[in-house]
C-alpha positions as YAML, in Angstrom:
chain: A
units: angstrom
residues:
- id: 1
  name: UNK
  ca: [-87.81, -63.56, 170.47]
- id: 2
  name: UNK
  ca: [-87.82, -66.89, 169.10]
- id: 3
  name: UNK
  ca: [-85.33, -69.42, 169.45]
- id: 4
  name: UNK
  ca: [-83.18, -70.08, 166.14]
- id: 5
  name: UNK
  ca: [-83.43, -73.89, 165.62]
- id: 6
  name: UNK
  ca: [-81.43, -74.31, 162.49]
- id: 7
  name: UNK
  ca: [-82.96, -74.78, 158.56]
- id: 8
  name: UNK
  ca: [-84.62, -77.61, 156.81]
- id: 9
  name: UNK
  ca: [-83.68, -79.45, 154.19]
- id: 10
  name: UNK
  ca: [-85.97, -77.10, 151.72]
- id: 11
  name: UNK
  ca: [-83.06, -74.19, 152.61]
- id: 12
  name: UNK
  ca: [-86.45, -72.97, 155.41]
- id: 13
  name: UNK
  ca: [-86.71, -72.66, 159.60]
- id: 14
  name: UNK
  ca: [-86.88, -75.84, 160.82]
- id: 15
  name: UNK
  ca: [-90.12, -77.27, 162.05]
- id: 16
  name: UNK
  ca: [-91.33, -79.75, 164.72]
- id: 17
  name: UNK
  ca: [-91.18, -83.27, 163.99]
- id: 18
  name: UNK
  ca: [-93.53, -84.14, 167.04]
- id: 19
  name: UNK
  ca: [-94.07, -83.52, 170.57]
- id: 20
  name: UNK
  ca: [-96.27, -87.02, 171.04]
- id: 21
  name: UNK
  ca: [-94.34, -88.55, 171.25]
- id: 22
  name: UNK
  ca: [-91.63, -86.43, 172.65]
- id: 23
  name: UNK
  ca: [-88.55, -86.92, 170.36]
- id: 24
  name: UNK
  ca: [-85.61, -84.88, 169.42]
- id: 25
  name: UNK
  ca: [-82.12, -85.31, 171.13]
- id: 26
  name: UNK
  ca: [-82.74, -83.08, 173.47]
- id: 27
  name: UNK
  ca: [-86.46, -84.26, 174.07]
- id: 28
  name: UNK
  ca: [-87.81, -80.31, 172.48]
- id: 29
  name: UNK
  ca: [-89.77, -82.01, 169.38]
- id: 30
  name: UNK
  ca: [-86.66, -80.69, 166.93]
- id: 31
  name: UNK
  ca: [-84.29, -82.90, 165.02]
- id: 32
  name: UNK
  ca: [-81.98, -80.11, 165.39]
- id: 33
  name: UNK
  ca: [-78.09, -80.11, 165.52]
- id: 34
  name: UNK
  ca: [-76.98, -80.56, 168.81]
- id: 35
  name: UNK
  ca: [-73.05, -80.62, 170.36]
- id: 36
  name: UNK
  ca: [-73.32, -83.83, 172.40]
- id: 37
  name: UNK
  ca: [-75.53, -85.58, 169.86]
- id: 38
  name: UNK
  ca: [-73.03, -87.75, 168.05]
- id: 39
  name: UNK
  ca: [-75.00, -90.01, 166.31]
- id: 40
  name: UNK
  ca: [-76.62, -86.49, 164.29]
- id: 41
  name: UNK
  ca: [-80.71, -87.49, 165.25]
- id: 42
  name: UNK
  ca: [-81.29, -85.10, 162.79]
- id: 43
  name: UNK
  ca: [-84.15, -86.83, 160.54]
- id: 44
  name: UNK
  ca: [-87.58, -86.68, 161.32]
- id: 45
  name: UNK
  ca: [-89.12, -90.16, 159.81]
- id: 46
  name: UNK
  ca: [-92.54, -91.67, 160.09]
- id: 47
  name: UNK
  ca: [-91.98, -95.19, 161.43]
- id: 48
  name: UNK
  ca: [-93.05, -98.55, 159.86]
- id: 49
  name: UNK
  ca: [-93.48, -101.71, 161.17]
- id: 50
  name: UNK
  ca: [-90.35, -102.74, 158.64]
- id: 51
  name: UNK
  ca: [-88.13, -99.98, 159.83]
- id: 52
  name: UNK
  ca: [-88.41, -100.41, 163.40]
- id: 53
  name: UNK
  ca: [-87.75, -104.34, 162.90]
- id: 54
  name: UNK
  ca: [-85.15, -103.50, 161.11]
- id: 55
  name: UNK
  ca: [-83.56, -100.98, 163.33]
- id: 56
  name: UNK
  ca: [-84.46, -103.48, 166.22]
- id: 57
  name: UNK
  ca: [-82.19, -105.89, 164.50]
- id: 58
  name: UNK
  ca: [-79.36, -103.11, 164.55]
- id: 59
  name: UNK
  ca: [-79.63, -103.26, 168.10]
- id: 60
  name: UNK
  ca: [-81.24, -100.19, 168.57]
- id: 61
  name: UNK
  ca: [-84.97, -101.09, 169.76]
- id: 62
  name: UNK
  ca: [-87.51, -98.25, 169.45]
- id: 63
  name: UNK
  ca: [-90.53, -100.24, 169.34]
- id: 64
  name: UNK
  ca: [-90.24, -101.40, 173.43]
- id: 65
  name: UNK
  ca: [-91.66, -99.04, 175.77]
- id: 66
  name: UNK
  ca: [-88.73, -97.70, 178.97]
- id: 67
  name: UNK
  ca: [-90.83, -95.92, 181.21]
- id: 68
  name: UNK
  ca: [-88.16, -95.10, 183.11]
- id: 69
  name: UNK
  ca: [-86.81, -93.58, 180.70]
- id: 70
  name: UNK
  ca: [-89.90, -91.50, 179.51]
- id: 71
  name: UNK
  ca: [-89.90, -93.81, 176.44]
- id: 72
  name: UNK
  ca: [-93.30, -95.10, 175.33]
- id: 73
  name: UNK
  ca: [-91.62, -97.36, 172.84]
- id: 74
  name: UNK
  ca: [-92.72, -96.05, 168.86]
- id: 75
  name: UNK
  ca: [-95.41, -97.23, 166.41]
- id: 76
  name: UNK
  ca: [-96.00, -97.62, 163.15]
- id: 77
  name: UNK
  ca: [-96.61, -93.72, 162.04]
- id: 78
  name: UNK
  ca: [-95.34, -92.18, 164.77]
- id: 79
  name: UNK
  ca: [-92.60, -89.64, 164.38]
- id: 80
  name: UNK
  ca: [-89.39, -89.83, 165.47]
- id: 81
  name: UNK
  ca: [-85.97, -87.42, 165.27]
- id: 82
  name: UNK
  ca: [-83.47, -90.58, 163.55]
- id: 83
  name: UNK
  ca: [-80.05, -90.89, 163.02]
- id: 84
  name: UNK
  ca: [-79.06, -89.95, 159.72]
- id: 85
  name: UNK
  ca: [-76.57, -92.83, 159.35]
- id: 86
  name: UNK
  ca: [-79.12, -95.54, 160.56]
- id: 87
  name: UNK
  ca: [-81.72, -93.96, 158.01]
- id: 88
  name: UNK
  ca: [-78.87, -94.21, 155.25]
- id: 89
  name: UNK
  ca: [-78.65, -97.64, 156.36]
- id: 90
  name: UNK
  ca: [-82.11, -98.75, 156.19]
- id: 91
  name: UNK
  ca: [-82.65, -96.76, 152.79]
- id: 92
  name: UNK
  ca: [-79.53, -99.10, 151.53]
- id: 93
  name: UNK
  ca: [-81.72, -101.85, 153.09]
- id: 94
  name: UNK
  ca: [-84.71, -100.91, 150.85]
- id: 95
  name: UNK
  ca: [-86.40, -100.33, 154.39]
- id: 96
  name: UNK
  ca: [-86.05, -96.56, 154.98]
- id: 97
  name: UNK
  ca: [-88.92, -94.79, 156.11]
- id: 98
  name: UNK
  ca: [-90.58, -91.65, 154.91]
- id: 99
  name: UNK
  ca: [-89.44, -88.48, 156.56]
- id: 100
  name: UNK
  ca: [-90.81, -84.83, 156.56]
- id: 101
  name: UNK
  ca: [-88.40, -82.07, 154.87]
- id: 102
  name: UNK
  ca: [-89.75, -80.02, 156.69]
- id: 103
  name: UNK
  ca: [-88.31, -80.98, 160.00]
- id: 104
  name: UNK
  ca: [-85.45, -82.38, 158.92]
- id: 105
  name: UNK
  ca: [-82.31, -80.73, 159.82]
- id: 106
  name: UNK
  ca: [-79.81, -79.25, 156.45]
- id: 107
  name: UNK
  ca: [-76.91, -81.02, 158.42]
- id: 108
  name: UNK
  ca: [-78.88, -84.16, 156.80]
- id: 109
  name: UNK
  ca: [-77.48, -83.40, 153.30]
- id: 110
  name: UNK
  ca: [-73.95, -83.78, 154.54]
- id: 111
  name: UNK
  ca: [-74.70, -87.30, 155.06]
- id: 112
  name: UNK
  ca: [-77.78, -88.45, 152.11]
- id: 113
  name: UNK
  ca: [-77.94, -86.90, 148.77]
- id: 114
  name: UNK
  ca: [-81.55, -84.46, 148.70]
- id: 115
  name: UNK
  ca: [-82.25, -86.50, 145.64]
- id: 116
  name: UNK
  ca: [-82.28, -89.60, 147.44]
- id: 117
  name: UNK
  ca: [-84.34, -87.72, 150.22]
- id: 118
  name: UNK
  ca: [-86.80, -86.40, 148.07]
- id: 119
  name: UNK
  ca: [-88.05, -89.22, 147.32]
- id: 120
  name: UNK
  ca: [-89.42, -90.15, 150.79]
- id: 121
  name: UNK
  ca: [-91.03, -86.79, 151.40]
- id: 122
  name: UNK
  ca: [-94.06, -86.77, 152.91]
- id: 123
  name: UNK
  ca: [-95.56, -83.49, 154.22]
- id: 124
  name: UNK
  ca: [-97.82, -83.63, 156.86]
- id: 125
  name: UNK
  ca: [-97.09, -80.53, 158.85]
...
């Protein structure tokens, strides 16, 4: 039986943002809802070099590798599960990256209007 992860912002099963790197709260590849995530890392983005300054300058650096962590620090075009509030941010920053519907939880529209959304959809799945 499969494990029910939650639906997408297209009203579908949610899909995998990426395993590689590793993301997700929970580290399973799935910007799924999750209890003890409170900042909702619900929003599967493909970083930019301008997002993860900006984010950087937020105080939340995802560009610097913490091995001991099991962090290999992101790059431009990798995938990440983000915070829907910092992505609001950014996109109110004119800096938000693209994201995937796809894999990107239906919690998100509690938080960013799908119009606004749509218009940084890039499929890639």
């Amino acid at each position: 039986m499969t494990e029910f992860r939650g639906k997408n912002i297209l009203g579908t099963c949610l899909q995998c943002c990426c395993k590689d790197p590793l993301t997700g709260f929970i580290r399973d590849g799935y910007c799924r809802v999750n209890d003890y995530d409170h900042g909702s890392h619900i929003i599967c983005a493909i970083m930019t070099a301008e997002f993860l300054v900006y984010t950087k300058s937020k105080g939340n650096d995802l560009s610097t590798p913490y091995p001991e962590y099991r962090f290999p620090g992101l790059k431009p075009g990798d995938k990440w599960c983000l915070c829907a509030m910092r992505w609001k941010e950014a996109y109110n920053a004119g800096v938000a990256p693209k994201i995937i519907p796809e894999a990107t939880h239906e919690k998100a529209l509690e938080i960013i209007d799908l119009n606004i959304l749509k218009k940084f959809y890039e499929r890639i799945l």
